[in-house]
N, C-alpha and C positions, 0 to 999 in steps of 0.2 A: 228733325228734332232739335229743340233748343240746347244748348248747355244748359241753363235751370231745368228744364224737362230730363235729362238725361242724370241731372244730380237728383232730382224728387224720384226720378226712374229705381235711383240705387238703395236712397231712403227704403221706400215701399218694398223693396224686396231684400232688403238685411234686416230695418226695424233701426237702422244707426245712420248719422247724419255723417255725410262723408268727412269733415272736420275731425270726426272719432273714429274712420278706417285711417287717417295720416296717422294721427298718434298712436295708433295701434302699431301697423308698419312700425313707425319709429323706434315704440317700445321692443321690437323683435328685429332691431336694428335689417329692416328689407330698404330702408332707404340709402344703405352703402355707408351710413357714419362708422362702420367699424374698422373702416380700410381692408377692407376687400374690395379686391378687383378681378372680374370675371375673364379681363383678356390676358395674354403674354407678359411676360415683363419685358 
C-alpha cells in the first residue's frame, strides 16, 4: 500500500481528510504543545 493509498484509506473511513484529524489533535492539544511529558523527570 502506497502512503496516498493509506491517506485516501483514512479519508474513506472517517469522511475527514487527514489535514483535519492533525488540527483536530492539535485542538485537544494530543500533539504534546501543552508540556506534558509522558516519561520521568
Amino acid at each position: 500500500m502506497s502512503f496516498q493509498a493509506y491517506l485516501d484509506s483514512v479519508e474513506d473511513k472517517t469522511g475527514l481528510l487527514p489535514r483535519t484529524l492533525v488540527e483536530r489533535a492539535k485542538e485537544r492539544d494530543y500533539d504534546g504543545s501543552a508540556g506534558v511529558s509522558g516519561g520521568s523527570p
